[in-house]
C-alpha positions as CSV (number, residue, x, y, z in Angstrom):
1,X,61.8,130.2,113.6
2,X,59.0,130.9,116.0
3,X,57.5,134.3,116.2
4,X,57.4,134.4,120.0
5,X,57.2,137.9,121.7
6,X,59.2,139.2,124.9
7,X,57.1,139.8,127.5
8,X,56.5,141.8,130.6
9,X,55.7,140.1,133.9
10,X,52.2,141.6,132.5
11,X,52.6,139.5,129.5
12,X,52.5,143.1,127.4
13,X,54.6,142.6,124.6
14,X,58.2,143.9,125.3
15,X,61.4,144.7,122.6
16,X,64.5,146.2,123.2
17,X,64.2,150.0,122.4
18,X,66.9,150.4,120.3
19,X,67.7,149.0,116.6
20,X,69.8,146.3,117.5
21,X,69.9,143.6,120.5
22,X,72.0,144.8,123.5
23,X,75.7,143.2,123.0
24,X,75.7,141.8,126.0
25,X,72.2,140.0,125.6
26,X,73.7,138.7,121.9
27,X,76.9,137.3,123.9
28,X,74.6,136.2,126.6
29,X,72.7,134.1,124.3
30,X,75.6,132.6,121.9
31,X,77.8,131.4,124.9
32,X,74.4,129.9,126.1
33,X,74.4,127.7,122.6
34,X,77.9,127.1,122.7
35,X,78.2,125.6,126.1
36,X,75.0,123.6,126.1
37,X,75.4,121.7,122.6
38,X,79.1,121.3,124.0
39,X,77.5,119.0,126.4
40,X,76.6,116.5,123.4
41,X,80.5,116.2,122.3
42,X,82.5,116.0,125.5
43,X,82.7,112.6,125.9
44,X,84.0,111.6,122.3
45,X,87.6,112.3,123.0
46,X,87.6,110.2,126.7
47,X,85.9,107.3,125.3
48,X,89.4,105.4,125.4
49,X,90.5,106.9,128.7
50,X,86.7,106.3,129.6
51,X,86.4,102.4,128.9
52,X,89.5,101.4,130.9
53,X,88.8,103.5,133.9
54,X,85.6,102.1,134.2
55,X,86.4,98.4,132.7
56,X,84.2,99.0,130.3
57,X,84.6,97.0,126.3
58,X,85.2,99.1,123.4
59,X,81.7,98.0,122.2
60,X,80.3,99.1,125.4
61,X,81.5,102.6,126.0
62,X,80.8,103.5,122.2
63,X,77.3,103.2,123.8
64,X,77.8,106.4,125.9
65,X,78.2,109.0,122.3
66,X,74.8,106.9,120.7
67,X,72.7,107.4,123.8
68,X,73.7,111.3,123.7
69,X,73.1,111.4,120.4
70,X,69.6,109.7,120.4
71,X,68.6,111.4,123.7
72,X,69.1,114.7,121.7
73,X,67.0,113.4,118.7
74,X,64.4,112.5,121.4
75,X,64.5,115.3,123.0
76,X,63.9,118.3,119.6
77,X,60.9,115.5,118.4
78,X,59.1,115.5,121.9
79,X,60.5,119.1,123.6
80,X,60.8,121.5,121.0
81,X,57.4,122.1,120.0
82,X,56.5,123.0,123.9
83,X,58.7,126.6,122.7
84,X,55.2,127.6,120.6
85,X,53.2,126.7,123.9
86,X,54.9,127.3,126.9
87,X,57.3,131.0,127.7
88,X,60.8,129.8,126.6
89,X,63.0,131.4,129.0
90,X,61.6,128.8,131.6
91,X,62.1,125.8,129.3
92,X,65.5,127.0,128.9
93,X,65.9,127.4,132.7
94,X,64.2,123.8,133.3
95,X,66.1,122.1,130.9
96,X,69.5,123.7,132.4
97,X,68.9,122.6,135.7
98,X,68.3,119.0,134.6
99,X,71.6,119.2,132.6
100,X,73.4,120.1,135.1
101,X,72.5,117.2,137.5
102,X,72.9,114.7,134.5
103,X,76.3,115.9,134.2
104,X,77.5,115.7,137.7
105,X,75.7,112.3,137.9
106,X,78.2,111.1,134.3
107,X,81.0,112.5,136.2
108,X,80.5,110.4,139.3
109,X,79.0,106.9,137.8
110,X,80.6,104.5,139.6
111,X,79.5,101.5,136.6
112,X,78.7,102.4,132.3
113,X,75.0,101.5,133.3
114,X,74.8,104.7,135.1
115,X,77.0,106.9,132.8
116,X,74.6,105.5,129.5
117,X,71.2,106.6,131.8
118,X,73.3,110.1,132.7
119,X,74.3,110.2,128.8
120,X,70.3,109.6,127.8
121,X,70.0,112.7,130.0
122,X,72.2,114.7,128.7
123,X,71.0,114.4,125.6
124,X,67.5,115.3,126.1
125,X,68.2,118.0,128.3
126,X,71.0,120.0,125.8
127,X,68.0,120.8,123.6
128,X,67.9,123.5,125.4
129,X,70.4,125.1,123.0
130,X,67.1,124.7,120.2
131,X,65.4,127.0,122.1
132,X,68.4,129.5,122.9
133,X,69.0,129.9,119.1
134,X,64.9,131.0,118.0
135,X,65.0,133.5,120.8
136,X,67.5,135.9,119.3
137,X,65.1,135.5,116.1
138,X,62.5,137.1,118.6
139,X,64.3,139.8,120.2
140,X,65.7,140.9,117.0
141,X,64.1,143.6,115.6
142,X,63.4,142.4,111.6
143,X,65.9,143.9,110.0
144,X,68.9,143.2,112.3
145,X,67.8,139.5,112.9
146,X,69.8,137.8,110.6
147,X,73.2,139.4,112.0
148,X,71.5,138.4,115.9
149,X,70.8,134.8,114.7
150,X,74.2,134.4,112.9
151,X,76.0,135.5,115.7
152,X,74.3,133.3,118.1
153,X,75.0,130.4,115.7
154,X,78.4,131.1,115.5
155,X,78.8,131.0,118.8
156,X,77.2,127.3,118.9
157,X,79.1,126.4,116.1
158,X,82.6,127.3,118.2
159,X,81.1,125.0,121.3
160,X,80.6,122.2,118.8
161,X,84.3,122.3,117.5
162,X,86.0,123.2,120.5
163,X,84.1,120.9,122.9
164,X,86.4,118.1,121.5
165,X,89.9,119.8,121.9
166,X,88.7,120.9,125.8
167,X,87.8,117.6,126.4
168,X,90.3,115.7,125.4
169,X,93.0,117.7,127.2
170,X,91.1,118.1,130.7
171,X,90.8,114.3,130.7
172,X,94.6,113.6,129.9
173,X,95.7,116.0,132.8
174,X,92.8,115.9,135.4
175,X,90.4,113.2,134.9
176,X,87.7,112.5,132.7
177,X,85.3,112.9,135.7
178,X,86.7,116.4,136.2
179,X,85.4,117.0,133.1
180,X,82.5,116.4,133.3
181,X,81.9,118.1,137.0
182,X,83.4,121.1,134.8
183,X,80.9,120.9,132.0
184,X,78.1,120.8,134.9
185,X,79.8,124.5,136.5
186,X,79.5,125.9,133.0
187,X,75.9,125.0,132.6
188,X,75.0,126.3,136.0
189,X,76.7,129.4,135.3
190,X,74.3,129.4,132.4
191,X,71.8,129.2,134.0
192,X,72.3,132.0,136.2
193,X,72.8,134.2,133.9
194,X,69.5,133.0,131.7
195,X,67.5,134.0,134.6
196,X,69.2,137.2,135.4
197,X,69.5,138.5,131.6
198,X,67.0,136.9,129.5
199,X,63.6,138.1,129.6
200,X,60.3,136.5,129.4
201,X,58.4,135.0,126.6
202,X,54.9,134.9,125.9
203,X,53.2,131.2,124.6
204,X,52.1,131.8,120.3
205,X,48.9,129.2,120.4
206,X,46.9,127.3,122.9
207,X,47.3,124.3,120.8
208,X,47.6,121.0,123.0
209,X,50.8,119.1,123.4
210,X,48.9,116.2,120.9
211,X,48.1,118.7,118.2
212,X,51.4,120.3,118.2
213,X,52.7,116.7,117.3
214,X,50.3,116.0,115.2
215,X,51.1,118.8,112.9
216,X,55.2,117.3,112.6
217,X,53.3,114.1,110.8
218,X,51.4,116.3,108.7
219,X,54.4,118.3,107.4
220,X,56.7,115.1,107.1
221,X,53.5,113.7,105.1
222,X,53.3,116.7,103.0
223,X,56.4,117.8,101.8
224,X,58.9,115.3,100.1
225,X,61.3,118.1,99.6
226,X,61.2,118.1,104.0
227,X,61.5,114.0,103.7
228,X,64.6,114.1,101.2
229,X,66.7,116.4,103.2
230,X,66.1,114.9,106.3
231,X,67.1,111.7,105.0
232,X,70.2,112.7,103.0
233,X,71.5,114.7,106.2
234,X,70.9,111.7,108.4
235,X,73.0,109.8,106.0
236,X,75.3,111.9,105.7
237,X,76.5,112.5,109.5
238,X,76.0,108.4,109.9
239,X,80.0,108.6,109.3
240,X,80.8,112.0,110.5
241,X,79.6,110.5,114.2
242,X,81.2,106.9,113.4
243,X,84.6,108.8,112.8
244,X,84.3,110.9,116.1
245,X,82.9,108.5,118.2
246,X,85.6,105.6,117.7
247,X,88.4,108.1,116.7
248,X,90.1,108.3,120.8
249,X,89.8,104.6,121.2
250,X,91.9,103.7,117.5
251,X,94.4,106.6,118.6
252,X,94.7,105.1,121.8
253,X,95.5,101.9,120.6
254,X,98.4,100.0,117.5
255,X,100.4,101.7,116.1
256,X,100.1,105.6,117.4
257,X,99.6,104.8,121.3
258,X,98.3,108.2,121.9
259,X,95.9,109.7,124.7
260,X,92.8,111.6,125.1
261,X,94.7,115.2,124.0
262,X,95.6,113.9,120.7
263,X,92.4,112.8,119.7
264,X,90.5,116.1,121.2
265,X,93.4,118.0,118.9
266,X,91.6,116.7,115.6
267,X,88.9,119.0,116.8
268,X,90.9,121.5,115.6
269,X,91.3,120.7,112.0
270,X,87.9,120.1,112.2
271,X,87.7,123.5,112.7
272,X,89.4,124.7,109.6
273,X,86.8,122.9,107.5
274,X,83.3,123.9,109.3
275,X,84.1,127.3,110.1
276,X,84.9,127.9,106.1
277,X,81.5,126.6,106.3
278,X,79.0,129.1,106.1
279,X,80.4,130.1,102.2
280,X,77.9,127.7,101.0
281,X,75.0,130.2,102.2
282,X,76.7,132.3,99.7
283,X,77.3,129.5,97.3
284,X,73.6,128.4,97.7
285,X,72.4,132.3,96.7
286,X,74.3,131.9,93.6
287,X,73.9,128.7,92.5
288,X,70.9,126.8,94.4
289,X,70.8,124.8,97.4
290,X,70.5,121.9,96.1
291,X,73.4,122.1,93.8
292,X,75.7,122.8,97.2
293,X,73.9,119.7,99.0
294,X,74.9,117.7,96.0
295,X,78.4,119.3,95.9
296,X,79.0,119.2,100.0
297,X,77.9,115.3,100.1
298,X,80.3,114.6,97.0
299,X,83.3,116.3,99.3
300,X,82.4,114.3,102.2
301,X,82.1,111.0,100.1
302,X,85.6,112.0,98.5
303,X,87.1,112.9,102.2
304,X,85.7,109.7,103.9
305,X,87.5,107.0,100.8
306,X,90.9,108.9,101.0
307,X,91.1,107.5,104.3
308,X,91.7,104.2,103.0
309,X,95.1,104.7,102.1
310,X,95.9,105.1,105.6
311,X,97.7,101.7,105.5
312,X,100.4,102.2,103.0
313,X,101.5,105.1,105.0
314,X,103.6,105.2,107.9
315,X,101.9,106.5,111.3
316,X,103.4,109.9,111.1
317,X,101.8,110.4,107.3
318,X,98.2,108.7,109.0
319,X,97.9,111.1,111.3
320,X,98.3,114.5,108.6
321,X,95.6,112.3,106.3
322,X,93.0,111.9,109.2
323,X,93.5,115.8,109.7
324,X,93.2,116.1,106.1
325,X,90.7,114.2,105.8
326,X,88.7,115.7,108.6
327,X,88.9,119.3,107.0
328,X,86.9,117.7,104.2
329,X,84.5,115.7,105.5
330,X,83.9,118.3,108.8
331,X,83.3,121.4,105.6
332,X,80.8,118.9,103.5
333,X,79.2,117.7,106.2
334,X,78.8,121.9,107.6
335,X,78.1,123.2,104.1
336,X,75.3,119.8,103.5
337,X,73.6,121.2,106.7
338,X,73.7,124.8,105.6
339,X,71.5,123.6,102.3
340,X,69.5,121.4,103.7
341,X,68.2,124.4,106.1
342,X,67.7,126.9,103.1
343,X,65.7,123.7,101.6
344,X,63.7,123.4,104.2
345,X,62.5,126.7,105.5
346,X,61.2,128.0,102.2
347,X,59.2,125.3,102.8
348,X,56.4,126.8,104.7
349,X,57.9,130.0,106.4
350,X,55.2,129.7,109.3
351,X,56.2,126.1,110.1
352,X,60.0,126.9,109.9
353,X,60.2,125.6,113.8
354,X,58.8,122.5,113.2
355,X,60.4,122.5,109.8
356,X,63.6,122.8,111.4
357,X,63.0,120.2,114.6
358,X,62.1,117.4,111.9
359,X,65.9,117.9,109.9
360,X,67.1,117.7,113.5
361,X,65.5,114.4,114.7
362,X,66.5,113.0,110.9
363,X,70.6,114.2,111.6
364,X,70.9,113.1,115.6
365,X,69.0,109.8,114.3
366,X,71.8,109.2,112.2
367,X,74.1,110.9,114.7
368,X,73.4,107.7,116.9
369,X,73.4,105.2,114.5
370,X,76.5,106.2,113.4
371,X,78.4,106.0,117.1
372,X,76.7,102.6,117.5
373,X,77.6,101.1,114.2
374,X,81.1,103.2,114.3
375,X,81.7,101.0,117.8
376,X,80.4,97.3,116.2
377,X,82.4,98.1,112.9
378,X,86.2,98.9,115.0
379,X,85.4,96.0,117.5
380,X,84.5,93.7,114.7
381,X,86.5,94.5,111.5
382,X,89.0,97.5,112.7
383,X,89.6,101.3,111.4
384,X,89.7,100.4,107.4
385,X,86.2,99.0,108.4
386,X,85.4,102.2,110.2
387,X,86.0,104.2,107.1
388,X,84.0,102.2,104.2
389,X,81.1,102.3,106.7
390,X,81.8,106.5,106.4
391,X,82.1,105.9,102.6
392,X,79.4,104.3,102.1
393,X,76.5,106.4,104.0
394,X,78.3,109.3,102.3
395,X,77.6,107.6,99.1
396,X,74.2,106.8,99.9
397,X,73.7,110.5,100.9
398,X,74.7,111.3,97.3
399,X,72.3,108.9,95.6
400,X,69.7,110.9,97.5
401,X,70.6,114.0,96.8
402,X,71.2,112.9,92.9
403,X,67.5,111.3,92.8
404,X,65.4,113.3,90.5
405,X,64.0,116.8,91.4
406,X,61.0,117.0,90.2
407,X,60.1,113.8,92.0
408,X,60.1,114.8,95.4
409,X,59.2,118.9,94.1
410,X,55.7,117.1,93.0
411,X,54.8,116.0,96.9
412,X,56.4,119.3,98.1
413,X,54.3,121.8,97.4
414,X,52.0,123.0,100.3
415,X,48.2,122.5,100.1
């Protein structure tokens, strides 16, 4: 996290006076999170409404999640490290405005061309919840700061899981467009309230734009503990986002015939499974963090293959395994993230930003391979395909994970 200080409009250094955050500044910062990183999953449920509205192939409009996901990836490798430069609140406020217009510009694309440029956008631009999340670390006085950050998170957490279930039924009944003019309202309410509530920030280091970037080579370089969780997390979500990304258009399709509500619903079960989530920080006290990342990317591997008895089941019985199923793999995939974090920032605890922006770009890397593989794999070979791809980059994850300790503990330690 970075160790930016609230400022005056005289840049003197400014915290709140009493021992906690104000409640309404905490609430003002989580439903910040929640809405923006919402922006990222809104379009997963509509992709089968999506496609045929705008006469665009399955293969086409699983385009529209990998953009998002890979403008998001873009956007914490070549934004984030402007939040150690630069006062926050006005990235925030900058990178809300552009949000907004890239939603109202996905909600009135008239071709996919357009609506993959506006999804790019979006994707860059909901970064912004990257910086909303550090800044409670900031205002927080020391030793409330976990409680401030956890809250905050929780609150992104809840736009991640519910994005899906709003989605989906605001397309069914009004429009998939509507939707997204809606998500553009809630952003510009954000950022209203950004600039009337949250107060200023003043820049940590001088450094140039180049040497900030610079020193993300030098920690990837340096620390194989840093490589090996970035690479077993961006396995691991490969199919998570292959599962979400194609799960509206096989719903909307032989034998279930279902629309846009059903497949936001799954969002729900979903829920169950990441919101049990953060016992792995207690799990990871107790036992290690790398024994829950071992443990979580085991559950996911074991959720993903169940899936392949989907066929010798009627549809009724397929739709309770996928929920199953996505309980599982939604908790691994949660509780893998949870470890990978506790990994990583006892890394270096002054780098913990840039620490943190790496595992990022590593997970929505494989975020978007996983929506554009998820989409070649259903167009080309069906569901069951769908679900060995899941298997398998869950398996790989393992393999990682597995691979000996004291191998990547040797290139790990800082010099």
């Amino acid at each position: 996290m970075s160790s930016i200080q609230c400022v005056h409009a005289s840049a003197a250094p400014q915290r709140p006076a009493e021992n906690t955050l104000p409640p309404a500044l905490v609430m003002l910062l989580a439903t910040s999170a929640g809405f923006s990183v919402a922006s990222l999953y809104y379009s997963q449920p509509m992709l089968g409404v999506l496609g045929s509205d705008i006469g665009a192939s399955t293969r086409t409009v699983g385009f529209v999640p990998t953009l998002t996901q890979l403008g998001y990836a873009l956007g914490l490798l070549l934004l984030a490290p402007l939040g150690d430069r630069y006062d926050r609140r006005t990235i925030i406020l900058v990178k809300a405005a552009i949000l907004c217009v890239a939603l109202l510009a996905a909600g009135a694309a008239p071709s996919v061309g357009l609506l993959l440029v506006a999804s790019l956008a979006i994707g860059l631009s909901a970064t912004l919840a990257q910086d909303i999340v550090p800044a409670a670390a900031v205002l927080a006085p020391e030793a409330r700061r976990g409680k401030a950050v956890g809250t905050v998170m929780t609150g992104l957490l809840l736009g991640i899981l519910l994005s899906r279930v709003v989605s989906g039924f605001v397309a069914e009944h009004f429009g998939w467009r509507s939707m997204f003019v809606a998500a553009a309202a809630s952003i510009a309410l954000v950022g209203v309230a950004v600039w009337r509530g949250l107060p200023r920030f003043a820049p940590t280091t001088q450094m140039s734009y180049g040497a900030l970037m610079g020193s993300l080579v030098d920690l990837w370089r340096r620390h194989g503990t840093l490589r090996r969780a970035t690479l077993a997390q961006g396995l691991v979500v490969i199919g998570f986002s292959a599962f979400w990304s194609t799960l509206a258009v096989m719903l909307h399709g032989e034998p279930f015939h279902l629309g846009s509500a059903a497949a936001g619903a799954f969002g729900l079960a979903g829920a169950a499974g990441a919101l049990a989530a953060p016992l792995a920080g207690r799990l990871a006290d107790t036992h290690g963090p790398a024994w829950v990342a071992r443990g979580s990317v085991a559950l996911t591997a074991l959720s993903f293959a169940a899936m392949a008895a989907a066929p010798w089941l009627s549809p009724h019985a397929q739709l309770w395994l996928l929920a199953l199923c996505a309980v599982g793999f939604d908790l691994g995939v949660q509780a893998t993230l949870i470890a990978h974090q506790t990994l990583v920032y006892g890394i270096e605890p002054g780098a913990r930003s840039r620490l943190n922006a790496i595992l990022f770009v590593g997970m929505f890397i494989g975020m978007a391979i996983g929506s554009a593989l998820g989409a070649l794999v259903l167009a080309q070979w069906g569901w069951m395909a769908v679900t060995g791809l899941a298997t398998g980059s869950a398996v790989a994850a393992l393999v990682v994970r597995l691979w000996p300790a004291a191998q990547s503990t040797a290139v790990s330690t800082p010099r």
